[in-house]
C-alpha positions in Angstrom: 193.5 91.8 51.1 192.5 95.5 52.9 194.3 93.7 55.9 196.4 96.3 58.0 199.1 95.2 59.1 201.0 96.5 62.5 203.7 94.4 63.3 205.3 96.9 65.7 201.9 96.6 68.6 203.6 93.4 69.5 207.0 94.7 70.8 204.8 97.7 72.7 203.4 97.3 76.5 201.7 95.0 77.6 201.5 92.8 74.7 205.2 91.9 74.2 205.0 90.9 78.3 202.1 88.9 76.9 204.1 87.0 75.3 206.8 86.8 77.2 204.7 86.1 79.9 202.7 83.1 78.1 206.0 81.7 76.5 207.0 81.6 80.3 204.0 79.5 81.0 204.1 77.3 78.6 207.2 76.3 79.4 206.4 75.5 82.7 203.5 73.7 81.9 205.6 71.5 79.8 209.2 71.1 82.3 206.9 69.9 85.6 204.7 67.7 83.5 207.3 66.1 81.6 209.1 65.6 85.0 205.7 63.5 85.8 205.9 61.8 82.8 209.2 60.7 82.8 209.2 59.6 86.3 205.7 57.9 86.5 206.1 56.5 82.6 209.5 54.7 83.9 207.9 52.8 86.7 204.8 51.9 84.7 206.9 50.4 81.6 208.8 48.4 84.2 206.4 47.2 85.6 204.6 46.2 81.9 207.7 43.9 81.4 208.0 42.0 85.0 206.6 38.4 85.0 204.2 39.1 87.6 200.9 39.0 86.1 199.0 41.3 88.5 201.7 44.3 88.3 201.8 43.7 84.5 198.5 44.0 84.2 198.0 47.3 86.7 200.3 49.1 84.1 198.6 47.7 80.5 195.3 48.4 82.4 196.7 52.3 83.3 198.0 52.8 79.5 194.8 51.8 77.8 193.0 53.9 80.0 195.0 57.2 79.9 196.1 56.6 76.2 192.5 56.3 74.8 190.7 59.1 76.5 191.0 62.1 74.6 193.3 64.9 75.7 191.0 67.3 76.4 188.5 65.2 77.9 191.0 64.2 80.4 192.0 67.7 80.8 188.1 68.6 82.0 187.9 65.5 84.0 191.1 66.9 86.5 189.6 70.2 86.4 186.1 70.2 86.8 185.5 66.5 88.2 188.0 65.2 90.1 187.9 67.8 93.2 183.8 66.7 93.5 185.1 63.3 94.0 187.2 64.1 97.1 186.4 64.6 100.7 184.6 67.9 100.9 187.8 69.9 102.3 190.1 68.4 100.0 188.2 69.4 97.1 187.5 72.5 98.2 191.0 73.3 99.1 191.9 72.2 95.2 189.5 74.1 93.9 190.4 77.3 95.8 192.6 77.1 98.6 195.6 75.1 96.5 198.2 77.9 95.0 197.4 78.0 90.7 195.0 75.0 91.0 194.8 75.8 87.0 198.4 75.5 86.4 198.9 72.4 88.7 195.7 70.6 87.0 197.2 71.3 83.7 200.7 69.9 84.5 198.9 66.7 86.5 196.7 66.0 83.3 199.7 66.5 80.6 202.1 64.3 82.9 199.6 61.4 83.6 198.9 61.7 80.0 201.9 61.8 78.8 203.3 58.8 81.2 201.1 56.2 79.8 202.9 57.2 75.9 206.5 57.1 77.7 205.6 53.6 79.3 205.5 52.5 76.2 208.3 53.8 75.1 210.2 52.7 77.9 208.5 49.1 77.2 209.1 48.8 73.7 213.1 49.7 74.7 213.6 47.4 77.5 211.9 44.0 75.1 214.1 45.5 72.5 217.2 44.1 74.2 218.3 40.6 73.6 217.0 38.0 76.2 220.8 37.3 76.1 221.5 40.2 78.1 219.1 39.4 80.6 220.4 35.4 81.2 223.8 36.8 81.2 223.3 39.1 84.1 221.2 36.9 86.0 223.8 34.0 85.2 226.7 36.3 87.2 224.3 36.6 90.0 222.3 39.7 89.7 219.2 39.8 91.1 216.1 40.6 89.0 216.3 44.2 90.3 219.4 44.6 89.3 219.9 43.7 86.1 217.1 46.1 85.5 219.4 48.7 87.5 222.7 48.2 85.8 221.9 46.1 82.7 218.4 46.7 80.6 217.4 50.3 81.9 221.0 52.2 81.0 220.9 50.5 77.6 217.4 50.9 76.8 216.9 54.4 77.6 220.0 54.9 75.7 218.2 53.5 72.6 214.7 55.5 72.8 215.9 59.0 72.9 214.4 59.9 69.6 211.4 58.6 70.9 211.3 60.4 74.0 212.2 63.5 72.3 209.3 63.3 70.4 207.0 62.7 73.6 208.5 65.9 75.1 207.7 67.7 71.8 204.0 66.7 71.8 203.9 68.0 75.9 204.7 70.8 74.9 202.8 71.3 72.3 199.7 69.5 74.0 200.1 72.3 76.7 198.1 75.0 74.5 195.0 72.8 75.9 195.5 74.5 79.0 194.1 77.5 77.8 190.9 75.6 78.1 190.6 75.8 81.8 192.4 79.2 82.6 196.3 79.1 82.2 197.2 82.0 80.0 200.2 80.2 78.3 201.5 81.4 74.7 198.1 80.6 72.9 195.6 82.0 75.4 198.0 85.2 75.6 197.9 85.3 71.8 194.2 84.6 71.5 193.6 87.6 74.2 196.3 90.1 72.3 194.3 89.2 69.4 190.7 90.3 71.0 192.4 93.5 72.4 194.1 94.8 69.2 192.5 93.2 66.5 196.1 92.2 64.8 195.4 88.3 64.8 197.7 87.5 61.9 200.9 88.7 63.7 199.9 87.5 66.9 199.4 83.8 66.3 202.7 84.3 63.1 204.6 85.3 67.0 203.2 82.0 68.6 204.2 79.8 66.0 207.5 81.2 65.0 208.0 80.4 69.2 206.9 77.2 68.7 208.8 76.1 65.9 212.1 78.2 68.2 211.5 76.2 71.1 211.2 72.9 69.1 214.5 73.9 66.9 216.2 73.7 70.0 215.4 71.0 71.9 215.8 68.8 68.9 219.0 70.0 68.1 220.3 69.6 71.9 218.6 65.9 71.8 220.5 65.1 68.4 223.5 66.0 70.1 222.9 63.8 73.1 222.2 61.1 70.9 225.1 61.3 69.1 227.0 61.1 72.3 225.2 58.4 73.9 224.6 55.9 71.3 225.2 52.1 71.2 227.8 51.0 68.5 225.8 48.9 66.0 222.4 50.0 66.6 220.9 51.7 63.8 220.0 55.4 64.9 220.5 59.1 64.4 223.8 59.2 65.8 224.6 56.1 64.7 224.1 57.6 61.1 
């Protein structure tokens, strides 16, 4: 309870650029990987719900792999093993000659990651639509690709916004492991203004109110877009 507090060192140089710095980070960590995770997490839940057995099976086969490895494990595995698995210049040029090969390993690992949870998502909407839909479009002569393009993608993605809101929520969250292999984003700068002043408390009380800021506000913008894009008749958030 002899605790001093010293809530001012935070908004003094360096450590408020700290902060500002790692917020920055972490932010970017989480934008380029969710941009991998959206885009790569789209095609592979397509292809989970095609008929064709072989390219359904190449994206269950890449969810149960990337869902079921730990995190961090994962995060270790891009880091320290994948550049010894590639030709000798390539890895050495992603272990050194690659701009922020840190940064880049952290937002490959979260997006990969990431993509194999937003397949599902994007799965679990597209089955979630009647096979009325479907027989209807194909019946007025649209071909396979495109009632995906015009008929079961716009509504389905429509109806998992929650769900995907919450995905982006855990990338961000998740990108704190990237601390582990040198990216000094919010947690590693808080963990290193704590070794430097001591003030721990107030350091990681500054992280999380962040956290809890940046998550405020992307949930209230998402709400919003629900709200706007919802189907009539389907039971959701902005439906309520």
């Amino acid at each position: 309870m002899n605790y001093n507090w010293n809530w001012a060192i935070l908004v003094t140089d360096p450590y408020f650029g700290w902060i500002i710095s790692g917020l920055g980070w972490t932010l970017a960590v989480a934008i380029c990987a969710w941009v991998i995770a959206f885009s790569l997490g789209s095609v592979i839940g397509i292809m989970r719900t095609v008929d064709n057995p072989v390219i359904s099976t190449i994206g269950a086969s890449y969810v149960e792999v990337f869902r079921n490895i730990p995190l961090l494990v994962q995060m270790f595995l891009w880091y320290f093993i994948f550049p010894e698995l590639l030709p000798e210049e390539a890895g050495t040029w992603v272990k050194r000659g690659m701009p922020l090969p840190e940064f880049w390993t952290a937002v490959v690992c979260l997006g990969t990651y990431t993509a194999s949870r937003v397949a599902e998502q994007v799965r679990a909407g597209i089955n979630a639509i009647g096979i009325g839909q479907r027989q209807a479009a194909m019946a007025i002569g649209l071909t396979p690709r495109q009632v995906y393009r015009y008929v079961l993608l716009p509504v389905s993605y429509r109806t998992i916004i929650p769900p995907m809101t919450s995905e982006f929520l855990g990338i961000f969250k998740n990108s704190s492991l990237a601390l582990t292999i040198g990216v000094l984003e919010l947690t590693a700068q808080t963990r290193q203004i704590e070794e430097y002043t001591f003030q721990g408390f107030e350091a990681f009380t500054t992280a999380t109110i962040l956290y809890i800021v940046v998550t405020f506000m992307v949930m209230t913008v998402m709400r919003s877009v629900e709200k706007k894009m919802h189907i009539p008749g389907v039971i959701s958030l902005g439906a309520k």
